[in-house]
C-alpha positions, -999 to +999 in steps of 0.1 A: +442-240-423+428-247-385+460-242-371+472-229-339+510-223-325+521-213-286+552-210-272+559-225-238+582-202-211+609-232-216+611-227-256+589-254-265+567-246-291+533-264-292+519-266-324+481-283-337+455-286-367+420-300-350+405-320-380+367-323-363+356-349-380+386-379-364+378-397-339+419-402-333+446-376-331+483-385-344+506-364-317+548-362-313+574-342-302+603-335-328+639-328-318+659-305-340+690-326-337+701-361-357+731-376-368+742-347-382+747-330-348+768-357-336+806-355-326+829-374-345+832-398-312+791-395-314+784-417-342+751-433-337+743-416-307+714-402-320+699-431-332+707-453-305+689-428-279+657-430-297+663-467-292+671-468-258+643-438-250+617-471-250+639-489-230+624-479-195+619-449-176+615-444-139+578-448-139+576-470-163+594-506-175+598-510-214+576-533-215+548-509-194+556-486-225+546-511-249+517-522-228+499-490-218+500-475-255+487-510-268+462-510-237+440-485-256+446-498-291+471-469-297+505-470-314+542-454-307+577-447-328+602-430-333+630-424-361+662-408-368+671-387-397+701-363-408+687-334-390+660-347-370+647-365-343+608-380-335+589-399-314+556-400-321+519-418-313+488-427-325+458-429-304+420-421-297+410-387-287+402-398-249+435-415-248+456-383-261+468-374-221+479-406-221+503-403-253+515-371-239+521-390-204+544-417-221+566-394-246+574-367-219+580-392-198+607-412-226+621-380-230+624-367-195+633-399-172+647-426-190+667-445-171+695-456-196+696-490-176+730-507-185+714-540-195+694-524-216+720-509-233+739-535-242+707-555-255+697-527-278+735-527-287+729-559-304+698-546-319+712-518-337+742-542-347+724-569-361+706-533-380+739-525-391+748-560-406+712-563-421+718-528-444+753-534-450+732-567-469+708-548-482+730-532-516+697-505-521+707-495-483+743-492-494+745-476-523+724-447-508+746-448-476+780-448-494+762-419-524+762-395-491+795-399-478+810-392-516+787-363-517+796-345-486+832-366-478+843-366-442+814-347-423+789-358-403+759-352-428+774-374-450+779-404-424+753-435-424+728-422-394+732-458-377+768-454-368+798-483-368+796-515-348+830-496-336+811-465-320+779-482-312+797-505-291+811-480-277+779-457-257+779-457-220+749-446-198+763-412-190+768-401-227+735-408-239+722-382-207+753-361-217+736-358-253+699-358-240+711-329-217+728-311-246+705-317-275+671-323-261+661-288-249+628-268-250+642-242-277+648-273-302+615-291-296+584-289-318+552-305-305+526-308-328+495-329-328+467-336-356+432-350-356+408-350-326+426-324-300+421-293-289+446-266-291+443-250-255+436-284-235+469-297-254+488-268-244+479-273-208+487-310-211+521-306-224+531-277-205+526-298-172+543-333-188+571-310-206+577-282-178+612-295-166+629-294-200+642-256-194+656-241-226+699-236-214+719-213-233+734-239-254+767-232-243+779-267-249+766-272-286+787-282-306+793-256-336+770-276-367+799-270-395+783-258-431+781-287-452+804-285-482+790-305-513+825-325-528+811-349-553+828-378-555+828-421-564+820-453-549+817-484-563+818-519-545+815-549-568+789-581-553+777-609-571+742-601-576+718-608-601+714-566-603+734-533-603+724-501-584+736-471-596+732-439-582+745-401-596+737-370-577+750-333-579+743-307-554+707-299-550+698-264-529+686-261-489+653-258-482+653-223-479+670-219-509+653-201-540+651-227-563+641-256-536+608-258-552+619-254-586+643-286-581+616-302-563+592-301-598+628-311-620+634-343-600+593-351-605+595-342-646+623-359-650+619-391-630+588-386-605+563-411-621+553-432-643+548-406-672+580-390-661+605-390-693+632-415-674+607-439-667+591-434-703+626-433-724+642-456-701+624-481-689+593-484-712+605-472-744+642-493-742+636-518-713+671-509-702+658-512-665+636-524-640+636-495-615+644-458-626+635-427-605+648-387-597+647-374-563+657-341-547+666-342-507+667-309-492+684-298-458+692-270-438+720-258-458+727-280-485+712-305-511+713-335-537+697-341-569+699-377-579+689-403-604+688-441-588+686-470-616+685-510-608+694-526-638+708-562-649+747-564-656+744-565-694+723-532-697+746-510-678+769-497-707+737-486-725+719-472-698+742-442-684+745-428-721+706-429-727+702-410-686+727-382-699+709-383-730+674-372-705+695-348-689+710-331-714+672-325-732+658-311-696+682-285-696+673-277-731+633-277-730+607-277-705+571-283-714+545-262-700+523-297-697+550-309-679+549-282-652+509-284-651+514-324-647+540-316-612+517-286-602+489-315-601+506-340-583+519-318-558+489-302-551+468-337-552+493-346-525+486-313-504+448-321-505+454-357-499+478-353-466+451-330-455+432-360-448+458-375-432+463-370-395+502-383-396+512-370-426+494-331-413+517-334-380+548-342-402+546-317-427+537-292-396+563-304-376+590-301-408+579-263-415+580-252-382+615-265-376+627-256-410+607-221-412+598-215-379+558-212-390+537-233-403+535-233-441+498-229-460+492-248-490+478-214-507+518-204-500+535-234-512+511-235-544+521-199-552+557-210-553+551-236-574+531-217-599+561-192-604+578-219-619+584-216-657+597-236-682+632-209-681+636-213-650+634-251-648+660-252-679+683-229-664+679-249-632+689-280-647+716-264-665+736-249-634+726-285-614+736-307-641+770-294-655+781-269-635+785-290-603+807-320-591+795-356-601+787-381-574+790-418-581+777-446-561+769-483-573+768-518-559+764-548-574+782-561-609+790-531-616+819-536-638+804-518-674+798-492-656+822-462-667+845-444-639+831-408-626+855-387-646+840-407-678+807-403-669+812-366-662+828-361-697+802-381-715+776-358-697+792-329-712+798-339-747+758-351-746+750-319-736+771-304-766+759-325-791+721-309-777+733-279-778+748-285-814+710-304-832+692-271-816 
């Protein structure tokens, strides 16, 4: 693994993997601080600043931003998650100072112009209305605010028309200033660079973002997993249904352990939902497992789009799947998620964008970067007890969460669904 790490004097740390044979080099700077960092007046802040970080600086217009990148055939985004913050480019090797040029300089002089503000206002409002159309946006917004019910990690990361409407100039510097310091930035690049030139190059564009004390932070509360139910009836041709129950943080013991159960269970096409539920009963069009992890915290869940008619048989044949994990794990089964992880590994390696994201996660999650020699030998300590036990303890020993949109009427309430779980997994436990 050709990569390199130095600190700057202002916290910043500087991170890169020189892949010698690109001719391009993917580079960005990542924030530790998203919507879950927000006050409760704060809602949408954070997204709304990566907006309005494009919108003109005091070198630059936002349409010079645009230009310059686009000049030299490069690229630039950003985006917003629970926890995090990027902005990120694109670009030939030669044209790497000039990337570095543009983000410090979004990060570092933005001018927060008012008429900007109020145009990108009605950007992120028209977002707003466009996912609260969207019922696959929904149902994944409303399945976190059951899960984690009133706290910020829970809240949709785009805000309310109420709050976003609500951002002046002076609090989106009042945030910058509190949030955007050198000790919480990660800048990694990927591809054609070199580790000491980039160094140089951001400590000059970055060397005004001093690391504060952080006195004015405000405290990040530890998120508190509630389980819970929504359900929000529209006249569609299909339901969405989502379940969850608390995963585990990334630094958790069994993170990778949950990681390889949401992939068995419902991470592909050979996966046993797709295979019992989909293929074998046609009971739906889409089926899938997932496992988010977070600093602290974490959800396992099973998403389904399915047709009106199909939904009283489908929940009963997903317990069914659950129940029979937390009975018996194959050992092909493990092999098969060992594969496609480490296929994935190998294949991001080739990958200039996906290298500086996965760097740019582990170094703000674990503070170093992460070999995939280390994150194989975790994966190969998984056996088929542990995965069993896992399910077990994830399954029926934690609080059901409940989200669906969409004719959604078959579908049984949570405390129904949580009782036909458990007398599925007795009637497993009683054919053993």
């Amino acid at each position: 693994m050709n990569v390199r790490t130095t600190t700057l004097s202002n916290g910043m740390t500087v991170v890169t993997e020189t892949m010698q044979h690109l001719e391009s080099a993917v580079l960005g700077v990542w924030v530790r601080s998203g919507s879950r960092n927000e006050n409760p007046d704060e809602h949408g802040i954070a997204h709304l600043l990566e907006h309005m970080a494009f919108k003109g600086t005091r070198r630059r217009t936002a349409r010079q931003i645009a230009e310059e990148i686009e000049n030299v055939g490069g690229e630039v985004n950003a985006a917003t998650s629970t926890e995090t913050t990027s902005y990120h480019a694109r670009v030939l090797k030669d044209d790497v100072p000039l990337a570095i040029d543009i983000l410090a300089d979004i990060l570092t002089s933005s001018t927060f112009d008012a008429g900007e503000l109020e145009r990108e206002k009605n950007v992120i409002l028209q977002e707003i209305g466009a996912a609260n159309d969207t019922p696959d946006d929904v149902v994944f917004d409303r399945f976190a605010e059951a899960a984690y019910r009133d706290q910020t990690i829970g809240r949709p990361i785009l805000g309310t028309p109420t709050t976003v409407k609500s951002f002046t100039p002076d609090q989106l510097r009042g945030y910058l200033k509190c949030h955007y310091t050198g000790d919480r930035i990660v800048v990694v690049a990927a591809g054609a660079v070199d580790h000491d030139q980039f160094v140089k190059m951001v400590e000059d564009a970055f060397g005004d973002m001093i690391a504060p004390t952080n006195a004015a932070l405000p405290e990040l509360t530890e998120a508190r997993y509630t389980g819970g139910e929504y359900r929000e009836m529209r006249d569609l041709m299909d339901a969405q249904v989502l379940i969850g129950f608390e995963g585990r943080a990334y630094q958790a013991r069994d993170f990778y352990a949950s990681q390889v159960l949401a992939n068995i269970l419902g991470g592909g096409m050979s996966s046993r939902l797709f295979q019992e539920v989909r293929e074998k009963r046609g009971l739906c069009y889409s089926v899938y497992a997932f496992h988010w992890g977070f600093s602290d915290t974490g959800m396992f869940g099973i998403h389904a789009a399915t047709g009106q008619e199909d939904l009283g048989s489908l929940m009963p044949v997903i317990f069914d799947e659950l129940s029979k994990v937390a009975d018996h794990v194959d050992v092909s089964e493990i092999n098969r998620s060992r594969a496609q992880t480490r296929a994935a590994l190998l294949m991001s390696q080739e990958s200039p964008s996906a290298r500086a994201s996965q760097i740019a996660r582990q170094m703000l999650l674990f503070g170093r970067p992460v070999s995939n020699a280390e994150l194989m030998e975790r994966l190969d300590a998984i056996t088929p007890d542990r995965l069993t036990d896992l399910a077990g303890r994830l399954f029926f020993e934690t609080p059901l969460t409940v989200s669906a949109v969409g004719p959604v009427t078959p579908l049984m309430d949570g405390d129904t669904m949580k009782a036909a779980l458990s007398g599925s997994r007795r009637m497993q436990t009683a054919a053993e």
